[in-house]
C-alpha positions as CSV (number, residue, x, y, z in Angstrom):
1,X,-49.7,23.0,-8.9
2,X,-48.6,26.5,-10.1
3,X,-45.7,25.6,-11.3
4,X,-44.2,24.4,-7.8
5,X,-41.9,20.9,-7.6
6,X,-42.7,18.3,-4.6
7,X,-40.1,17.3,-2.8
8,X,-39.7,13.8,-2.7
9,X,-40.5,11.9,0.5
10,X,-37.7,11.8,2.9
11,X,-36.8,8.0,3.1
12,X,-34.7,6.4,5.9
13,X,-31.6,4.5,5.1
14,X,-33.3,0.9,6.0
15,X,-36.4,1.7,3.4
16,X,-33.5,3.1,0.9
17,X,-31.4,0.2,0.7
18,X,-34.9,-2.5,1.2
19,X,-36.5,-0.2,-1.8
20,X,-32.9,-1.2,-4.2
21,X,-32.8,-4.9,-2.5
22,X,-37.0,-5.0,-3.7
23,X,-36.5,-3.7,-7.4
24,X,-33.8,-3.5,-8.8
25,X,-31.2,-6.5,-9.7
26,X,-28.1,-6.4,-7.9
27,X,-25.3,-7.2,-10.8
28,X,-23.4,-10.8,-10.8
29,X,-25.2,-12.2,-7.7
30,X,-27.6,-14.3,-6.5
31,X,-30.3,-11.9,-5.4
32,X,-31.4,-13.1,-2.1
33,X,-28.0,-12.5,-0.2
34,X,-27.9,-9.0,-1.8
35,X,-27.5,-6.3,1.1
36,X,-26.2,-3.2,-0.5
37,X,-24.7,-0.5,1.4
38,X,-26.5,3.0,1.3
39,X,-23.9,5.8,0.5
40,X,-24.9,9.9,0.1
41,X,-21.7,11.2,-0.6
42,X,-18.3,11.4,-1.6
43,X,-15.0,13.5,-1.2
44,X,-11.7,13.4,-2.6
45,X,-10.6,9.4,-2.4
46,X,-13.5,8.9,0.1
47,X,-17.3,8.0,0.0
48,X,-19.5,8.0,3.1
49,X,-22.3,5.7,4.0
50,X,-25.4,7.1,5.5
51,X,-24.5,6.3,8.9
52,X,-21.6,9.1,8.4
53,X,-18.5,6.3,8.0
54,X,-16.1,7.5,5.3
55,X,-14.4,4.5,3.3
56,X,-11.1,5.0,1.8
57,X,-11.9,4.4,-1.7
58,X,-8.6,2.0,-2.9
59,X,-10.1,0.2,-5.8
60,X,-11.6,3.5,-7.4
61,X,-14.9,1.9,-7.2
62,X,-14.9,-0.3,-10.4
63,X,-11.1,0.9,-11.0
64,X,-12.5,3.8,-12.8
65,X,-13.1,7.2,-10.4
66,X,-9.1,8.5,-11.6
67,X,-9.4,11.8,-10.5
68,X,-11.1,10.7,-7.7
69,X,-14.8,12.0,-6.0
70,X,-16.0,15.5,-6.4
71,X,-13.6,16.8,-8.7
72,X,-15.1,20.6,-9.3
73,X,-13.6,21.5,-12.7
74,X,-15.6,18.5,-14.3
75,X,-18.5,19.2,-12.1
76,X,-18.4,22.5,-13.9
77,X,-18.0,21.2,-17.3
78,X,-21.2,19.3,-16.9
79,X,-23.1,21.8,-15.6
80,X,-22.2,24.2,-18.7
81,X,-22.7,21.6,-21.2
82,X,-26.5,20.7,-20.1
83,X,-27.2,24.4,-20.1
84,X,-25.9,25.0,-23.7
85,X,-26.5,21.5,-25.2
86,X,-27.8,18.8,-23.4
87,X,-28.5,16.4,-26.3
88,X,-28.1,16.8,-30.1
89,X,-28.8,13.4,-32.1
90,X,-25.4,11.8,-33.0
91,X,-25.8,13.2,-36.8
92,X,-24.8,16.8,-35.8
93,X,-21.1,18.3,-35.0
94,X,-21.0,19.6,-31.7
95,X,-18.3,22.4,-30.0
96,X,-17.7,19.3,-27.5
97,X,-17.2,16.7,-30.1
98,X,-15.0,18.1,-32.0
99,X,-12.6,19.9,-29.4
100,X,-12.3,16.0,-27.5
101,X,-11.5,15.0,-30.7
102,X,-8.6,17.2,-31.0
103,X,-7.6,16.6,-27.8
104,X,-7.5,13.1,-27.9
105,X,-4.6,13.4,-30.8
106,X,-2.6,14.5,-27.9
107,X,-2.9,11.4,-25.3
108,X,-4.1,8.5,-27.2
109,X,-1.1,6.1,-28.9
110,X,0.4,7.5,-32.2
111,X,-1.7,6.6,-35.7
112,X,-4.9,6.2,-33.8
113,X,-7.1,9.6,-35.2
114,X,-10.5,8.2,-36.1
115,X,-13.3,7.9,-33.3
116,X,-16.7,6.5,-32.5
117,X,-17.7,7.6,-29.2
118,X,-20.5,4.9,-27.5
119,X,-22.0,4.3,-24.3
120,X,-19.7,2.3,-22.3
121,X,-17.0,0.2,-23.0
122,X,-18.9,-2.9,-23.2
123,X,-20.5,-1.1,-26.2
124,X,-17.1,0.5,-27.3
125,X,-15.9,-3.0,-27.5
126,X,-19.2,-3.9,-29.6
127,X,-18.0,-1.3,-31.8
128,X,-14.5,-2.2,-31.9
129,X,-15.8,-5.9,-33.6
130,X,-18.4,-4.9,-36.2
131,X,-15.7,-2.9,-37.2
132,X,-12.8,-5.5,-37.2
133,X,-15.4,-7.7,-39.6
134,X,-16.5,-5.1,-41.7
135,X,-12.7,-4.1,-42.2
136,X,-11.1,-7.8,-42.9
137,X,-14.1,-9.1,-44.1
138,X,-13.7,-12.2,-41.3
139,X,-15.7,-13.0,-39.1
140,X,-13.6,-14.8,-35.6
141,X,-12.1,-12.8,-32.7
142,X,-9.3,-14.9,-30.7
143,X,-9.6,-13.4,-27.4
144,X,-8.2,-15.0,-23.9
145,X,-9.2,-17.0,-20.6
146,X,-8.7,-14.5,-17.7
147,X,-10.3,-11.9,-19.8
148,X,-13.2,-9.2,-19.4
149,X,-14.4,-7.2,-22.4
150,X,-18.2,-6.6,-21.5
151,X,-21.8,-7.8,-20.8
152,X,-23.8,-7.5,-23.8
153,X,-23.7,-10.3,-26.0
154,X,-20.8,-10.1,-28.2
155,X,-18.7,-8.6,-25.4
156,X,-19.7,-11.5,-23.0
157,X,-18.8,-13.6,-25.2
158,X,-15.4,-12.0,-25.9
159,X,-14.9,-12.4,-22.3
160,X,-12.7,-15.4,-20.9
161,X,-13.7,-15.1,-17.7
162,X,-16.8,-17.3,-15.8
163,X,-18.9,-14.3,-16.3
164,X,-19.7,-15.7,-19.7
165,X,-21.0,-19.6,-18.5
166,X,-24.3,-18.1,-17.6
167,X,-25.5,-17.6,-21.0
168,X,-23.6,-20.3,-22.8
169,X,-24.6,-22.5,-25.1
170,X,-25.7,-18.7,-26.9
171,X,-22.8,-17.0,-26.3
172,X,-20.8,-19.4,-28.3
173,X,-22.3,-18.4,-31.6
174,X,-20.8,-15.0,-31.9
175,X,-17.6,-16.1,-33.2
176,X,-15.2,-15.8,-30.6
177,X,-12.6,-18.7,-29.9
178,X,-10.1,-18.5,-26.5
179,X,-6.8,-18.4,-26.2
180,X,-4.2,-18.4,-23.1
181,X,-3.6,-15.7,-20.7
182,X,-0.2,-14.2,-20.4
183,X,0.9,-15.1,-16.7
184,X,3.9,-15.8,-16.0
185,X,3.1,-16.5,-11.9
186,X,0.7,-19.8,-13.0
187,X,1.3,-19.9,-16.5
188,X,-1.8,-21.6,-18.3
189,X,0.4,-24.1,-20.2
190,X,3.0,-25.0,-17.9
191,X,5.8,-23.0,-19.5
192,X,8.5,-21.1,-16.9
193,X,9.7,-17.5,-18.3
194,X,12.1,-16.7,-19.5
195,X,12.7,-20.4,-21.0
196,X,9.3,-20.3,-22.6
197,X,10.0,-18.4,-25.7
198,X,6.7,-16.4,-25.0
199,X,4.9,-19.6,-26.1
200,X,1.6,-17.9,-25.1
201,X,2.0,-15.5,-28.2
202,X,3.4,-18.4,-30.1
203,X,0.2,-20.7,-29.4
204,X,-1.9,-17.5,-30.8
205,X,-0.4,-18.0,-34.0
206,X,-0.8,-21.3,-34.5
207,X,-4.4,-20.5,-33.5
208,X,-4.3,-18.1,-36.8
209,X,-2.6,-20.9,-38.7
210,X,-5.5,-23.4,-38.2
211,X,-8.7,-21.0,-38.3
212,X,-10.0,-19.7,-41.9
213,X,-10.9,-16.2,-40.6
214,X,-9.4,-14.2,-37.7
215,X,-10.6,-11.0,-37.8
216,X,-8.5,-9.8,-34.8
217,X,-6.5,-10.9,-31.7
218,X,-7.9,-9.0,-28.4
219,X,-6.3,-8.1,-25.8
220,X,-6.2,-6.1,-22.7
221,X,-2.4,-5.1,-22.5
222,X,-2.6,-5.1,-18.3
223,X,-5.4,-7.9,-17.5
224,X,-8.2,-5.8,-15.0
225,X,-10.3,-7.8,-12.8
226,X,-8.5,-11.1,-13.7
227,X,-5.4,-10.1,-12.0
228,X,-3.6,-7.4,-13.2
229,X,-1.4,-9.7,-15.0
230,X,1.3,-8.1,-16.7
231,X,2.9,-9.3,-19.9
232,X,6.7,-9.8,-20.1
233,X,8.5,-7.0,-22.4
234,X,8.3,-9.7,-25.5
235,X,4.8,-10.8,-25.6
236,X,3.0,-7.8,-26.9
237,X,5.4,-6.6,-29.4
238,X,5.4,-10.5,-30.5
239,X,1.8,-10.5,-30.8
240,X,2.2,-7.0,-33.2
241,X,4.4,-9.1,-35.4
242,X,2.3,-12.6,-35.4
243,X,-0.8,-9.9,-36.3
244,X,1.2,-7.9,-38.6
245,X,2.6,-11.4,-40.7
246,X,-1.1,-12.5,-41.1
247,X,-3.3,-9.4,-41.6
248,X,-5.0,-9.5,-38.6
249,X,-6.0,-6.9,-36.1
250,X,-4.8,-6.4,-33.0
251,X,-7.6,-4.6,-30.3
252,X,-6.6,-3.6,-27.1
253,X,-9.0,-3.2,-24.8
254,X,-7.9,-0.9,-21.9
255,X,-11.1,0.4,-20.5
256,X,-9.7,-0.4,-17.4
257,X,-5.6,0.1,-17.9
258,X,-6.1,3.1,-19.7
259,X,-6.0,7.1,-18.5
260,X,-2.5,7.0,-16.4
261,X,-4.0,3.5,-14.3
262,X,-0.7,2.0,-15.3
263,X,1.9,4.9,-15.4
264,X,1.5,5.6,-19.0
265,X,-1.2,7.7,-20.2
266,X,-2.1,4.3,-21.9
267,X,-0.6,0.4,-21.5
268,X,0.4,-0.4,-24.5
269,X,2.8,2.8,-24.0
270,X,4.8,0.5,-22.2
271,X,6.0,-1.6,-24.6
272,X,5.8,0.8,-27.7
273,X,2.8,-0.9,-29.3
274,X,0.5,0.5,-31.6
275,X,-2.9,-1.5,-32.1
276,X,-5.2,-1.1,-35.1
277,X,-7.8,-0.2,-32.6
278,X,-8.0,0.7,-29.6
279,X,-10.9,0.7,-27.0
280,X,-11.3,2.6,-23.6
281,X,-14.0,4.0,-21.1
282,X,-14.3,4.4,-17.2
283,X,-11.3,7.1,-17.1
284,X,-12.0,9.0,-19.7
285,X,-14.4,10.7,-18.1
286,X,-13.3,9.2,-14.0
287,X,-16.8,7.7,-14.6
288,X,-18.9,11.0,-13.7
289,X,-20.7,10.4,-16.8
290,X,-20.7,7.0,-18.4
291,X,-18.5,7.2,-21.9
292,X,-16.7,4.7,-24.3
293,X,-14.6,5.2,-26.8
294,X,-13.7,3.0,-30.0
295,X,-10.2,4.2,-32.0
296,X,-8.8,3.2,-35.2
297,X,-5.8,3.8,-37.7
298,X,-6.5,6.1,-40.9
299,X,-6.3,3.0,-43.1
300,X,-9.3,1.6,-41.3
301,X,-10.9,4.6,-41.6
302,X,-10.1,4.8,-45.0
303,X,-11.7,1.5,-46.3
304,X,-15.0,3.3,-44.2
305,X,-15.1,6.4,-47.1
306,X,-16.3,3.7,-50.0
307,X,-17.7,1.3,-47.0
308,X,-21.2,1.2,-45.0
309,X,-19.9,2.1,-41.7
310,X,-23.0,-0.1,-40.1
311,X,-23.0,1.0,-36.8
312,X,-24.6,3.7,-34.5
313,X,-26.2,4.5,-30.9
314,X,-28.6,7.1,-29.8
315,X,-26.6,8.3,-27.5
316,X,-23.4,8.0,-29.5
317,X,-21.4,11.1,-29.2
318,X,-23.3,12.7,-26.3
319,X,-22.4,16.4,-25.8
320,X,-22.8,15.6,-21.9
321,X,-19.8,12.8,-22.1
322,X,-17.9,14.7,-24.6
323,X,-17.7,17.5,-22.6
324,X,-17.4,15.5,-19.2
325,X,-14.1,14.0,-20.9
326,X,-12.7,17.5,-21.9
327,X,-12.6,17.9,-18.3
328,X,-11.3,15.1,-17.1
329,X,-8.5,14.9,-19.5
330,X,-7.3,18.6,-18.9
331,X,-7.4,17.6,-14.7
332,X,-5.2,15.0,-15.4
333,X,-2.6,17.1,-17.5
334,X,-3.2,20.0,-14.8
335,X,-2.4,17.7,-11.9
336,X,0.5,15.5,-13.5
337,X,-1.4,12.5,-12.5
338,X,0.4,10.1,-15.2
339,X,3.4,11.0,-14.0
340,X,1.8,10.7,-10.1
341,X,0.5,7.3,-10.7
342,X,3.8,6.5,-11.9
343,X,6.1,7.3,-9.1
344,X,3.1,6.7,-6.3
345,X,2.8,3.2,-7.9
346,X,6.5,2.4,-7.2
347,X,5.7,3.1,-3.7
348,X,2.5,1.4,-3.4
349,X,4.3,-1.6,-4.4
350,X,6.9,-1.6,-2.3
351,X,4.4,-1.9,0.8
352,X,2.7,-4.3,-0.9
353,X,5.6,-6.5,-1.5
354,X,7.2,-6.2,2.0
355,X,3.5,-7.2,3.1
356,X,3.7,-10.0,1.3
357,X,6.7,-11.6,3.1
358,X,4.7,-11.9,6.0
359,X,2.0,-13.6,4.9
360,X,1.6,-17.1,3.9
361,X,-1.8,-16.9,2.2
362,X,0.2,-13.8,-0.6
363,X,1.6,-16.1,-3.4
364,X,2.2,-13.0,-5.8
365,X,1.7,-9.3,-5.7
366,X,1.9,-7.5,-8.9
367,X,1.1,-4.5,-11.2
368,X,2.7,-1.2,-12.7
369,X,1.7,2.3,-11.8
370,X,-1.4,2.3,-9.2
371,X,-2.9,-0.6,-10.8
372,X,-2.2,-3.8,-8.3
373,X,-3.5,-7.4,-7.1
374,X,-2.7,-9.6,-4.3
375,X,-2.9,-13.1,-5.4
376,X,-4.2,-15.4,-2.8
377,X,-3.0,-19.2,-2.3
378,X,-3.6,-21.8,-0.6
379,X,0.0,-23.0,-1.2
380,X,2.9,-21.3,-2.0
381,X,4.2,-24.2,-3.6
382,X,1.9,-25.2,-5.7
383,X,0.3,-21.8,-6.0
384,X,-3.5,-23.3,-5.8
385,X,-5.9,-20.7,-5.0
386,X,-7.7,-20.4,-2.0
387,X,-10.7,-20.1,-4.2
388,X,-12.0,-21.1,-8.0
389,X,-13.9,-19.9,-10.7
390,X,-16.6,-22.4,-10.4
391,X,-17.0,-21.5,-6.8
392,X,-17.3,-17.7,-7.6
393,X,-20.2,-18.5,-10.7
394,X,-22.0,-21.0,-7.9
395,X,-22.2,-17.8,-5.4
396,X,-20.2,-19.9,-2.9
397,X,-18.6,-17.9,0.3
398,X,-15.1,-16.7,-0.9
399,X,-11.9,-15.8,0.9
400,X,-11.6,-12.7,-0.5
401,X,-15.2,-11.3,0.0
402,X,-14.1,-11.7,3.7
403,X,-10.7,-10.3,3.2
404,X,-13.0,-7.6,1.8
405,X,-15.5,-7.1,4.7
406,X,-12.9,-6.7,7.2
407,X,-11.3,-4.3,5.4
408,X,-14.8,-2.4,5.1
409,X,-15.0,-2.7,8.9
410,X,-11.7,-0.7,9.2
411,X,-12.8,1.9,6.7
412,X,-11.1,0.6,2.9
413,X,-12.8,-0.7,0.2
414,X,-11.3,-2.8,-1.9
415,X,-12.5,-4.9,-5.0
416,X,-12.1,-8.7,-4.5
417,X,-12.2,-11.2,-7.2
418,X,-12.1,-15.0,-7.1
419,X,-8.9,-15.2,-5.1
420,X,-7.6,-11.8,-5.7
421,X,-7.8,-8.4,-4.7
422,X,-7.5,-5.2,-7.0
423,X,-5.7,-2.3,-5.7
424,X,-6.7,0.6,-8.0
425,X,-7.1,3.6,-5.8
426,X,-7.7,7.4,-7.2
427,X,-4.9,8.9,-9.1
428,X,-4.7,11.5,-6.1
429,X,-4.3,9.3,-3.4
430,X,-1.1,10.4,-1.1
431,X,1.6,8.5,0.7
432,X,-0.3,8.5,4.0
433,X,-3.4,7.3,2.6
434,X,-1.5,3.8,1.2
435,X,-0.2,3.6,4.5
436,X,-3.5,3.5,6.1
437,X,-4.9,1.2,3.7
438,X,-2.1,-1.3,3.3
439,X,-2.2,-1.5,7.2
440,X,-5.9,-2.5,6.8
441,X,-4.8,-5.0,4.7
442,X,-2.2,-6.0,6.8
443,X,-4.7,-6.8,9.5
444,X,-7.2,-8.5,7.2
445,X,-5.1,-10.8,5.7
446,X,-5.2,-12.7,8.8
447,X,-8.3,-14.2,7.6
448,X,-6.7,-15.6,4.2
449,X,-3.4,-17.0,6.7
450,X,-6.1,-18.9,8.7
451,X,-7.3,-20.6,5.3
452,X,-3.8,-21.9,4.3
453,X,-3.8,-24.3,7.8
């Protein structure tokens, strides 16, 4: 061949999207209704199908493209980094290792300065538990319903969510029990804020009290795909103490809340927590390479010194990720985007809250920062969903999925999620772009007003 490359057939856009239908799996589906739209590029908050459409990206894609598309300073960064050093074996210091290191000192929640880089977070959060266990010595993690910490075993298992029934009975062996959800809009057990005395924390407690050994409460301080719920000011310094009083660890998962989504450079920011460890992905790098990271205080990574720290990936520490998040982190201080998300967010809300008056399918809008759902009802009164979980996990035609598809048809994409939707958009979305999206909403929502008749 002389040394000359062949240029790969030129495919249409039908044999593109029939050649993914054919084989591959499409995630969290039945396969046979699987049509997946064929996109070739991407721009700012935008992507663009084949046929040329452009799609106002509002839900970041899985709530994870921050900077937004096509940001060139990362770009760079990766291009550099595979020229130097593609891939060292997770043994070895790298230049990219240790300066991500240094700068994650600067962003991350005070007291957390010990890191194991993995994967993805679903692996991040593996990490997080092996090393909860190894540290405590116990073996149970108390996790909540309306909860999504991964799909590999242990994660799925962590997660409260109907994503787990699928492989249940197995799932059930890993030694995770559930706890309530913090939502104050249909609160799990029928308590009313501010009357309740944050009886959801309370309950986790007396789920400590009567369990031999909790190894850690987890948490994501700002629910993701199960709503965006958002704890009042008490619960999560509560749940600091009732972990504190018992020698247990408190994880917060914000793989999703984390990197400015909510305001703050991370959640728990909000309420002046610090957790034991700490676990995040998709932002860290805006999800142009795929990175998780696991955090810890220096008295867990003390007991690790005279300790087998059991735990390890191939591609643990890759110098393409490490330097991918360098990147991504220094676009964010360069562009002010915590600060953007926070005063964007305000506005976003507003919108979203006048919107709401209008229509009778909105029971709640909520969130903090650029991080918002739009909970759908049935009834306003008695706040039933216009869809349920079992419905979702059975592949049965939802609400949303149409709220969805019409607002495809007008050129948004947003994520839609039992009988929610998740309004996550790039951290450099502008005024006029909300407008045009919340109008497409607007329109759309017709479809979940019809449903409440």
């Amino acid at each position: 061949m002389n040394g000359q490359s062949i240029a790969p057939a030129t495919l249409s856009s039908k044999e593109v999207v029939e050649l993914t239908k054919k084989l591959n799996y499409g995630t969290w589906r039945m396969q046979k209704n699987w049509n997946p739209l064929h996109v070739v590029d991407s721009e700012g908050c935008y992507f663009i199908d084949s046929s040329g459409k452009r799609y106002l990206d509002l839900s970041a894609q899985l709530m994870c493209v921050n900077l937004g598309h096509k940001n060139q300073a990362v770009i760079r960064a990766i291009a550099e980094q595979a020229q130097s050093l593609a891939y060292i074996a997770p043994s070895y210091a790298t230049d990219a290792r240790a300066l991500l290191s240094e700068l994650l000192l600067e962003v991350l929640p005070a007291g957390l300065v010990k890191f194991f880089f993995a994967p993805s977070g679903t692996e991040a959060n593996e990490a997080a538990f092996k090393i909860a266990r190894m540290y405590t010595g116990r073996s149970k993690i108390i996790s909540r319903y309306r909860s999504y910490h991964g799909s590999t075993m242990g994660s799925i298992a962590a997660t409260g969510d109907p994503r787990r029934w699928p492989i249940e009975p197995t799932g059930k062996g890993q030694g995770t029990i559930f706890a309530p959800e913090v939502n104050c809009y249909k609160c799990p057990i029928g308590h009313t804020y501010p009357g309740c005395n944050i009886a959801c924390a309370n309950y986790i407690e007396h789920m400590i009290q009567n369990e031999s050994d909790v190894a850690a409460v987890l948490v994501e301080p700002v629910v993701g795909t199960n709503g965006v719920l958002i704890p009042p000011p008490e619960y999560l310094p509560r749940l600091r103490e009732i972990c504190d009083r018992y020698g247990v660890l408190l994880i917060a998962d914000e793989v999703m809340s984390g990197w400015g989504r909510t305001g703050e450079w991370f959640a728990v920011n909000h309420w002046n927590v610090k957790p034991d460890i700490l676990v995040t992905a998709k932002g860290i790098t805006s999800a142009y390479l795929p990175l998780g990271l696991c955090a810890t205080t220096a008295k867990i990574a003390a007991y690790f010194d005279d300790h087998l720290f059991a735990h390890g990936h191939t591609y643990e520490a890759h110098p393409l990720t490490l330097a991918t998040a360098i990147a991504a982190i220094h676009e964010m201080q360069r562009l002010d985007l915590v600060q953007r998300s926070r005063e964007l967010g305000v506005y976003l809300g507003e919108k979203l809250k006048r919107l709401a008056a209008t229509h009778p399918s909105v029971g709640e809008v909520r969130g903090l920062g650029l991080f918002w759902a739009v909970d759908l009802v049935k009834d306003r009164q008695t706040r039933q969903p216009l869809n349920t979980m079992r419905e979702k996990i059975e592949s049965k035609p939802l609400v949303v999925d149409k709220i969805a598809a019409d607002m495809m048809q007008r050129g948004v994409s947003i994520q839609a999620w039992i009988s929610h939707l998740v309004i996550a958009p790039p951290l450099i979305i502008n005024e006029e772009q909300i407008d045009f999206a919340v109008d497409a909403l607007d329109h759309a929502l017709a479809i979940g007003d019809a449903a409440t008749e």
